[in-house]
C-alpha positions in Angstrom: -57.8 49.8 -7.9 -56.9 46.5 -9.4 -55.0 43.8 -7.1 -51.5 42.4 -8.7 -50.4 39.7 -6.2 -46.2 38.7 -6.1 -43.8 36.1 -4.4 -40.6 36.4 -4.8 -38.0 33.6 -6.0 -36.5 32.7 -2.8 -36.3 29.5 -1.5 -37.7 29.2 2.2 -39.4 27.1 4.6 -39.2 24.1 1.9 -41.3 26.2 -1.0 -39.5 26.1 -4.2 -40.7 28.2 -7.0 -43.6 25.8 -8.1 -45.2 25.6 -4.9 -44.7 29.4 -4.5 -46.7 29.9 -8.4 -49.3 27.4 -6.9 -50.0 29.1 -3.8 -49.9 32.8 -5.7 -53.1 31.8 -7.9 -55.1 30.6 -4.7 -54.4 33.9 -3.2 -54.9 35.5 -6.2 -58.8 34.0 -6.4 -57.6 31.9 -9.5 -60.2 28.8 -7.9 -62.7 31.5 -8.4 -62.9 31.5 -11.9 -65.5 29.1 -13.4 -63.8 26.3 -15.0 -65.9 23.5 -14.7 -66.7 21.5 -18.0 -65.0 24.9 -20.0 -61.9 24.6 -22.2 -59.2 26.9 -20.8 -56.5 28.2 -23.5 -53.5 28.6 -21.4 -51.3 31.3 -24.0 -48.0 31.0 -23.7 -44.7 31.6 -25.6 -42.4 28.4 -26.4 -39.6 30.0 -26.9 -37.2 30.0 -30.1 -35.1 27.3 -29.9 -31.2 28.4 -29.0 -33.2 31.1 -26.4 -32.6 30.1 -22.8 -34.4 32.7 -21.3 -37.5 31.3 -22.2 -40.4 30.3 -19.8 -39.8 26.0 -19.0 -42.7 24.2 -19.1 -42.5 23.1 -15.4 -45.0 26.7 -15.0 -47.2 25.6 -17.4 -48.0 21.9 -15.6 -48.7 24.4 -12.2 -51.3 26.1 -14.0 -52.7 22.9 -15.8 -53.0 20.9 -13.0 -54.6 23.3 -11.5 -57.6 24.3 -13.9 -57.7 20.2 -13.9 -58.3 20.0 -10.5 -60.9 22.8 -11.0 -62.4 20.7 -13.4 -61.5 22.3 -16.3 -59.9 21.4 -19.5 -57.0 23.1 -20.2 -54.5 23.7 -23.2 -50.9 25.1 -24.1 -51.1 27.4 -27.3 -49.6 29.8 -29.2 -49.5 31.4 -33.0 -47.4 31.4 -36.1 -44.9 34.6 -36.6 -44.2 36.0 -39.8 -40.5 35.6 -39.5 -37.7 33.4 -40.3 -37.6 30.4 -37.6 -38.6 27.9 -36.1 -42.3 28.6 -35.3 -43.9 29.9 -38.2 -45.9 27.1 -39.3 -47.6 24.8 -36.8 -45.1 21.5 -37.8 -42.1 23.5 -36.9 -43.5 25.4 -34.1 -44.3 22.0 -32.6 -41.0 20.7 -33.2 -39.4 23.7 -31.6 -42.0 23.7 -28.3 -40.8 19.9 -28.1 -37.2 20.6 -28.4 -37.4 23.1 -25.6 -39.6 20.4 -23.5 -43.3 21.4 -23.9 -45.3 18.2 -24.3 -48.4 16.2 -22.7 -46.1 14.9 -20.0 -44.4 17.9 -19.0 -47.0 20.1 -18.9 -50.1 18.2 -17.8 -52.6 18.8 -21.0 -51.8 19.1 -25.0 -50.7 21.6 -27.2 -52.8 23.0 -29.7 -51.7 25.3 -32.2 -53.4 28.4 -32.0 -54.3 29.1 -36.0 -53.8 26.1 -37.5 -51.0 24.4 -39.8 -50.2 27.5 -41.8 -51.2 30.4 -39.2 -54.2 30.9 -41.5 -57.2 29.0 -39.5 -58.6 32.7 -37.9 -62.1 33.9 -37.4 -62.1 37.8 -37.6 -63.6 39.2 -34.3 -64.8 42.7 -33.2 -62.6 45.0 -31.6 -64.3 46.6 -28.3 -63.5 50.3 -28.1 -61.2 50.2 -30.8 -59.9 54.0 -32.0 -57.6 52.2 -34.6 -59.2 48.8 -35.9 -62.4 47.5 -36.0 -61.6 43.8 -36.5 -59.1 41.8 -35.4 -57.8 38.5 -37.1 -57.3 35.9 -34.0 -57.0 32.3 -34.2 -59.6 30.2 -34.4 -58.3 28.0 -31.6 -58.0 30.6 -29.1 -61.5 32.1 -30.0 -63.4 28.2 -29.5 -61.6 29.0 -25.8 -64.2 29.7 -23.3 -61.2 30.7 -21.0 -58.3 32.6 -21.4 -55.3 32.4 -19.3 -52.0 34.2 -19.8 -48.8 33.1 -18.8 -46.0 34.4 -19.9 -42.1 35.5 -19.8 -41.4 39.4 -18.7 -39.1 40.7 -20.6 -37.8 43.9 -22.8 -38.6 44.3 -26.6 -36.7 45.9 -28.7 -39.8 47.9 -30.9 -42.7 48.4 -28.1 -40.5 48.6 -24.9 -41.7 45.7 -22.9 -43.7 41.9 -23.5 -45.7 41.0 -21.2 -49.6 39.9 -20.6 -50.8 42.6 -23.5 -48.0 41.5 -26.1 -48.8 37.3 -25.1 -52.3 38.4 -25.6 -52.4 40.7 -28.2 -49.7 39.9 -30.4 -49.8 36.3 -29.5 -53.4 35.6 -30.5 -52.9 37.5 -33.9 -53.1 35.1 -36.7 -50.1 35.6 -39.3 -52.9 38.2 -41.0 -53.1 39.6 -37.7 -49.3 40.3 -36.9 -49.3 41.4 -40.6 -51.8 44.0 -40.1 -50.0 44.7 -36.3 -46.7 45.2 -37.5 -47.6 46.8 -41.1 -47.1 51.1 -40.2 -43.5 49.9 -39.7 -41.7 49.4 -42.9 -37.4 49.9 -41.7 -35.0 51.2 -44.4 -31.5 51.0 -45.1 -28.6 53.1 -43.4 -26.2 52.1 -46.2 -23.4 54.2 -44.9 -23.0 51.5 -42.0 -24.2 49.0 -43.9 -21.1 45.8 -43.8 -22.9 43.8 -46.2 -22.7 40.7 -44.0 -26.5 39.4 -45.5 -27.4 38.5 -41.7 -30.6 40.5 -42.1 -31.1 38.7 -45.6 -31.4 35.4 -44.0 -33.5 36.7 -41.2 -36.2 37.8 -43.7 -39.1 35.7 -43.8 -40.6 38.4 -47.2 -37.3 38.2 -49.7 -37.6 41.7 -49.1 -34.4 42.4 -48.4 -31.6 42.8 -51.7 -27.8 43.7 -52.1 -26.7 46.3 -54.4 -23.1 46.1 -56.5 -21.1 47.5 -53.5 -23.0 44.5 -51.5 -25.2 47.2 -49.7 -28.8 45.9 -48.6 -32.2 47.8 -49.1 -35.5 46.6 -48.2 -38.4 46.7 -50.7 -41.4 48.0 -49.4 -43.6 46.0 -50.9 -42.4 43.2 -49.7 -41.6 44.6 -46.4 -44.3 43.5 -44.0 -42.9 45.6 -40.8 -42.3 42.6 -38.6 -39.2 44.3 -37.5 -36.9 41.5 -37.3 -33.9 42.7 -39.8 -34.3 46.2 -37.3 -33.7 43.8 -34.4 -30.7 41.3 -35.6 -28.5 44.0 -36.8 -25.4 44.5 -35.3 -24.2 47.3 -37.1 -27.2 49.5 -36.3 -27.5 50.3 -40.3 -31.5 49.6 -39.8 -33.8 52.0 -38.8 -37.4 52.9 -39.1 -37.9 56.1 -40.7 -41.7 56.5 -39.3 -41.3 57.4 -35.9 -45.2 56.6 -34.8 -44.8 53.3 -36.0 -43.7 51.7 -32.3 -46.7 53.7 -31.2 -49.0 52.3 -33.7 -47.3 48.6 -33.1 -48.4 49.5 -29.2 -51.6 50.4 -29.5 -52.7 47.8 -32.1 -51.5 45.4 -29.5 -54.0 46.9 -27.1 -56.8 46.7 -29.6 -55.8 43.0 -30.4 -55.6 42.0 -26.5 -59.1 43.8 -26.1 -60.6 41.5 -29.3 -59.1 38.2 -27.7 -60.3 39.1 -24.0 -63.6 40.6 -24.5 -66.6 38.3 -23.3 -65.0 35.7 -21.1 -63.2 35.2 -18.1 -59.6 35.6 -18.1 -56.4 35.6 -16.0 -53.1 36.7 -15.9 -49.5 35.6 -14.9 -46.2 37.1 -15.5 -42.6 35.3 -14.3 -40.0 38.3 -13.9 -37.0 36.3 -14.4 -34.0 36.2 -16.7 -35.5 39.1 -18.0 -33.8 39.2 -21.5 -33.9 42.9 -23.4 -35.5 41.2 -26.3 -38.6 38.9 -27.0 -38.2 35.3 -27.0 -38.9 35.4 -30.6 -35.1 35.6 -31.0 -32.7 32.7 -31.0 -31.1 33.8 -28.6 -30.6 35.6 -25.3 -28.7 38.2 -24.2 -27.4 39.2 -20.2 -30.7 40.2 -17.9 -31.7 43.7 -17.6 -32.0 43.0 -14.0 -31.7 40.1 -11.3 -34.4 37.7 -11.3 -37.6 39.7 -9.0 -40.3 36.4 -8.7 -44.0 36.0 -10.1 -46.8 38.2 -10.2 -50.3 37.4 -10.9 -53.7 39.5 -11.6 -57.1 39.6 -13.6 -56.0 42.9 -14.4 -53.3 42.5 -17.4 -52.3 46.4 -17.5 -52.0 46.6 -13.8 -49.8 43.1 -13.6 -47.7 44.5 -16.4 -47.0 48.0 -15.0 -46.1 46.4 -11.8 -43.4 44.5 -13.1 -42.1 47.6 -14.8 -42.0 49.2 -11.8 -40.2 46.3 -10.3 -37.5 46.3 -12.6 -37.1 50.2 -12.8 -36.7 49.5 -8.9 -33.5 47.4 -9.5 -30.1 48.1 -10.4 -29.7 47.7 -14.3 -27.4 44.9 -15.3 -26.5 46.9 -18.2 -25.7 50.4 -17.6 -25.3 49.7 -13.6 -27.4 52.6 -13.0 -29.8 52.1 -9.8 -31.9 54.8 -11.4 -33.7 55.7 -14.6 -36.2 53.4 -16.9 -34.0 50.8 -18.1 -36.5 49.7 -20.7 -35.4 52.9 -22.5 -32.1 52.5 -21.8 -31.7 49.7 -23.9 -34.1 50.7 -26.3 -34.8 54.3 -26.8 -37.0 54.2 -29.4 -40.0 51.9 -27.9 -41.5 54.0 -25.4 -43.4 51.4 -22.6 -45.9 54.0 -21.5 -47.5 53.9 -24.9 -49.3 50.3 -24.9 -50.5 51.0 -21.0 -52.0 54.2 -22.1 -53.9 52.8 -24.6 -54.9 49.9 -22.7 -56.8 51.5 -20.1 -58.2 53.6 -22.8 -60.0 51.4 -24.4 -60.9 49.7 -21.2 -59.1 46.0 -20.7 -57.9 47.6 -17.5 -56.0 50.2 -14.7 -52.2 51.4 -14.5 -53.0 52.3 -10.6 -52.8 49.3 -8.9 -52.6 47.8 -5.1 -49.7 45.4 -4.6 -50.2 42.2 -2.7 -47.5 40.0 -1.3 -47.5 36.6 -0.8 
C-alpha cells in the first residue's frame, strides 16, 4: 500500500506553511531520491493571469532549494494550451508566469518552457501499458529531465472531475499535438434554444471554430473544433454540451496514458497543495468560491494514491457550494466528469494504487 504523507495549514509552534512543505518532503523520503549532478523538471501550473487561486511561487522556491541542497539542478516548467490566453506560446506564457510572480528570484532556479516557443519542440515517446495510444507527444524539455517532480494546485475540473498530479503530469507534459490528440473524442455542439448570442465563447476559441447564424446563434464547426473544451466551460447560459458522452472518459484515460509516457524510466515525486480549491482548472481567468475550506499539503511517490487522498479529503468536508456535509462534491458541481474514471485507469496501466496508507505530519 502506497504512503501519502499530509500537514495541515495551521499555524503552530512558529511553523508557517513553508516550513511545514519543507519538513513534509523529508518525511516523505524526498532526500532519498538521487539528485546529485541530475536536472530535476519541477512541473508546475502558473496560473492564468486574473486567477487567484493559483499555486504562488513561494512553494516552488521550497522544492528548489531543496533539490539544490541535494545537489541537484532543478527547473520550473510547463506547456503551451491550445486555447485562447495568455500561455499558449512560450513569450506569453512567460509573461503571464512573471505577472503572477514566477521568476529566478522567487523561486530559486529558472523557468524553462516545456516545448519550446510555439508548443511544437516535442519528441514522441512510448506509452507503457497503453490500451488507448501507443505514443505520446511530450515536450522535449521535460523528456531531457532525468527527474520529474510534480507540484501542483488540487482543484475541480469541469470535463474530467478533478486536477491533480495525473492531469499536471499528463495533460501538462502534452505538447500542443499532445493536448490535441487528448482532448480530440470531445467535439461540443450547440444548444441553440439557449443560445443568447453574447459571442463570449467566440472570443474564447483559440480554432475560429465557432460562427453566428442570422438570428446571432453560434455553432461550432467540427473540423475546426479541436475538443479542448473551453467554449463547454465559459458558458454561462449552459447552451454547450458534448453530445459524446465517453468523451470525459476518453479525456481521463488518455491523461493516464500521457502521465504513464512522461513518468516511465526515472525517478519521480509528487506534491499536491489542497487549498483554495477552485471547481475549475487554473487554465481559467479566473476563480470561483472554494469547493471546500483550505485542508493542507500532501505529498507521495505514488501520484494515484496522493490524488485519491485529497478526494477523499475534500468529500470529507462540508461543500462550500451546496452546504451538504455529505456526497462527492466533485459531482456536484460537475456531473458529467466522473473522478473515478482517470484513477481507474491509472492503476490499470500501472503508474500506481487507489489503496493507500495515510501519514500525518
Amino acid at each position: 500500500m502506497s504512503k501519502v504523507y499530509f500537514s495541515d495549514m495551521h499555524y503552530t509552534g512558529g511553523n508557517n506553511i513553508l516550513a511545514k512543505l519543507a519538513k513534509l518532503l523529508d518525511a516523505a523520503g524526498f532526500g532519498d531520491i538521487p539528485f546529485a549532478k541530475r536536472y530535476a523538471a519541477i512541473k508546475i501550473h502558473f496560473g492564468e493571469p486574473g486567477n487567484l487561486s493559483a499555486l504562488r511561487p513561494n512553494y516552488a522556491k521550497v522544492v528548489a532549494d531543496k533539490i539544490t541542497a541535494l545537489g541537484g539542478r532543478p527547473f520550473l516548467t510547463d506547456c503551451s494550451t491550445l486555447y485562447v490566453g495568455r500561455r499558449s506560446n512560450a513569450l506569453d506564457h512567460l509573461g503571464a508566469a512573471w505577472e503572477n510572480g514566477y521568476n529566478v528570484l522567487s523561486c530559486g532556479c529558472p523557468i524553462l518552457m516545456g516545448d519550446g516557443l510555439k508548443g511544437n519542440d516535442e519528441l514522441i515517446v512510448p506509452v507503457p501499458n497503453g490500451k488507448i495510444l501507443k505514443t505520446a507527444h511530450i515536450g522535449r524539455t521535460i523528456m531531457d529531465a532525468d527527474i520529474i517532480i510534480s507540484l501542483n494546485h488540487f482543484k475541480g475540473h469541469q470535463e474530467v472531475g478533478f486536477g491533480g498530479a495525473l492531469k499536471n503530469i499528463g495533460m501538462g507534459c502534452g505538447s500542443r499535438a499532445g493536448k490535441m490528440e487528448m482532448h480530440n473524442d470531445g467535439k461540443p455542439s450547440v444548444k441553440q434554444n439557449r443560445c443568447t448570442g453574447c459571442r463570449f465563447c467566440e472570443t474564447n476559441c483559440a480554432h475560429d471554430a465557432i460562427s453566428f447564424d442570422a438570428d446571432n446563434k453560434a455553432s461550432i464547426d467540427h473540423e475546426k473544433c479541436v475538443g479542448c473544451g473551453r467554449c463547454f466551460a465559459i458558458c454561462a447560459y449552459h447552451a454547450i454540451g458534448n453530445d459524446n458522452f465517453s468523451a470525459n472518459l476518453l479525456l481521463s484515460q488518455k491523461i493516464a496514458e500521457y502521465s504513464a509516457a512522461v513518468l516511465a524510466g526515472r525517478p519521480h515525486f509528487h506534491i499536491s497543495v489542497a487549498a483554495q480549491i477552485s471547481p475549475n482548472c487554473d487554465c481559467h481567468g479566473g476563480n470561483d468560491v472554494p469547493i471546500v475550506q483550505d485542508i493542507g499539503l500532501f505529498a507521495s511517490f505514488d501520484p494515484v494514491a496522493l490524488d485519491k487522498a485529497c478526494i477523499d479529503a475534500v468529500n470529507a468536508l462540508p461543500s462550500h457550494v451546496s452546504g451538504s456535509c455529505a456526497g462527492d462534491h466533485f459531482l456536484s458541481v460537475h456531473p458529467t466528469a466522473e473522478w473515478r474514471d482517470q484513477l481507474a485507469h491509472a492503476e490499470e496501466i500501472g503508474i500506481g494504487e487507489r489503496e493507500y496508507e495515510l501519514v500525518t505530519v
